[in-house]
C-alpha positions as CSV (number, residue, x, y, z in Angstrom):
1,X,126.1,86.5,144.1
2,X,122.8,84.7,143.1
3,X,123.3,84.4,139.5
4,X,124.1,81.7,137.0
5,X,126.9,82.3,134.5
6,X,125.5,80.6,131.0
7,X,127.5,79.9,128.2
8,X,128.1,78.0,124.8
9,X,131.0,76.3,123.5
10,X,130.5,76.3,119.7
11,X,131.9,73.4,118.0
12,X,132.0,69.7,117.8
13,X,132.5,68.0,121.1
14,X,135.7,66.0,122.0
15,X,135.3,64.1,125.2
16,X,138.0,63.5,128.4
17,X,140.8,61.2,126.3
18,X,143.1,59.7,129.2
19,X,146.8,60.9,129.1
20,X,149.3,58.6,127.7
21,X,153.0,58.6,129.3
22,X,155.6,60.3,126.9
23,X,159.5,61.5,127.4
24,X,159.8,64.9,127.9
25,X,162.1,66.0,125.0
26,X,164.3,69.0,127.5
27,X,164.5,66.6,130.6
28,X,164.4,63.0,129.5
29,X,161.7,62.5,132.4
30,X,158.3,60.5,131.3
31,X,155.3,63.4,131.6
32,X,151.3,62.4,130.7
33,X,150.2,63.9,128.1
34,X,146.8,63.9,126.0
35,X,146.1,64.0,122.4
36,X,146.7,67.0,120.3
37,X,143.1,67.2,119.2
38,X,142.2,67.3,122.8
39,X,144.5,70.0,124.2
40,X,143.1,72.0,120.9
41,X,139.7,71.8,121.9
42,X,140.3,72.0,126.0
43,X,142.2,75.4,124.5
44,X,139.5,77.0,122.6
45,X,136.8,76.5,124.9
46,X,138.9,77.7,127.4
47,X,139.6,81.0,125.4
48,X,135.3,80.8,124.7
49,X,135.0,80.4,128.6
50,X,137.2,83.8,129.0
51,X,135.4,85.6,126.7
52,X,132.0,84.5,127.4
53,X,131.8,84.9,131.4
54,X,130.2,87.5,132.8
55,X,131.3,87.6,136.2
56,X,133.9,86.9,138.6
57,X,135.5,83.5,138.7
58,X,133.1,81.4,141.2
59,X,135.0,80.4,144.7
60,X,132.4,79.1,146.4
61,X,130.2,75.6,146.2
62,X,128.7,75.6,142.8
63,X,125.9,73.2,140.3
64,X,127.0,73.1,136.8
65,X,124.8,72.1,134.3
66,X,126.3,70.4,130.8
67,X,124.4,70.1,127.9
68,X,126.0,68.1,124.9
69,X,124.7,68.6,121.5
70,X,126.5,67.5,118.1
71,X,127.7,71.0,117.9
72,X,127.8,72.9,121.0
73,X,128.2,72.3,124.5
74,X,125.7,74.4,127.2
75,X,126.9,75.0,130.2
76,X,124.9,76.5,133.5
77,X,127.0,77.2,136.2
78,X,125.2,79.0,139.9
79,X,125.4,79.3,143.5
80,X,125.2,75.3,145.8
81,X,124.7,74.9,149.3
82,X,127.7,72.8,150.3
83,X,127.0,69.1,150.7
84,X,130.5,67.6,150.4
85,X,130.9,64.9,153.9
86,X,134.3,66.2,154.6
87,X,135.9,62.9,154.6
88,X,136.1,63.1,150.9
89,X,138.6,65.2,149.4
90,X,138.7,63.8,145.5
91,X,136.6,66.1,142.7
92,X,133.7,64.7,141.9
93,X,133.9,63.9,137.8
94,X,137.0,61.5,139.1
95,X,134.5,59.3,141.7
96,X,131.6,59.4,138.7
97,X,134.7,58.1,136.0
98,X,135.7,55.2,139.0
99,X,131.6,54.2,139.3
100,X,130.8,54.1,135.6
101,X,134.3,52.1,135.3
102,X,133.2,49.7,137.9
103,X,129.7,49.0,136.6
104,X,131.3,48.6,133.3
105,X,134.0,46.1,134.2
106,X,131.2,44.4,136.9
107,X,129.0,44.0,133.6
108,X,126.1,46.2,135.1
109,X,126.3,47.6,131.9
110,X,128.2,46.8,128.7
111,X,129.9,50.2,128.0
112,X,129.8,54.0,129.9
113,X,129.4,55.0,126.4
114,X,125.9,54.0,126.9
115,X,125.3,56.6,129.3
116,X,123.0,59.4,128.5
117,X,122.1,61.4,131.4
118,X,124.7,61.3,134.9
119,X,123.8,63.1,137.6
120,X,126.3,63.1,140.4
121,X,126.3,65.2,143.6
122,X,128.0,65.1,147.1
123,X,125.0,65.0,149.4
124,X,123.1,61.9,152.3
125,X,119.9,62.4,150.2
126,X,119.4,59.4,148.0
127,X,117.2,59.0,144.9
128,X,113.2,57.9,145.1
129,X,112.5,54.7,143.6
């Protein structure tokens, strides 16, 4: 298929929080776990995702587009031409989080907070300057 899937997840935003260890109350074992306000919003926009698609669930190379706004979160997702080198393996938000991290602890830049618009892609191609 050739389409994009476009949706909106109403509501405020809540960013990525990172997991914090905890014991797990049945097995005693430490498990990572996230805030309850984010595992409430990862859970409705999930149910909005369900509701909202119009297609089969995409299982091939795909773009996604993410709009933030102060109330809603766009999201664009359509057919890629792969572009991953296969020597790496890792999803591509985690090597973004480890650059922005870097730059941020190299003092490139004082905080990733600062960042307004991140585009990251697997591909040789390398941006004009």
């Amino acid at each position: 298929m050739t389409d994009t899937t476009r949706l909106w997840i109403p509501g405020k935003p809540v960013p990525y929080d990172r997991a914090v260890t905890a014991t797990s109350r049945s097995t005693g074992r430490p498990i990572r776990v996230h805030s309850a306000r984010y595992r409430g919003w990862r859970r409705t926009a999930a149910d909005v995702v369900r509701i909202m698609r119009r297609r089969d669930t995409w299982d091939r190379p795909v773009s996604v587009w993410i709009g933030v706004e102060a109330d809603r979160i766009e999201v664009h997702v359509g057919p890629h031409t792969p572009t991953r080198p296969r020597a790496l393996r890792g999803d591509l938000d985690n090597y973004a989080k480890a650059v922005l991290d870097a730059l941020q602890q190299g003092g490139l830049i004082a905080d990733d907070r600062l960042v307004e618009t991140l585009t990251v892609t697997f591909a040789t191609g390398r941006l004009d300057t």
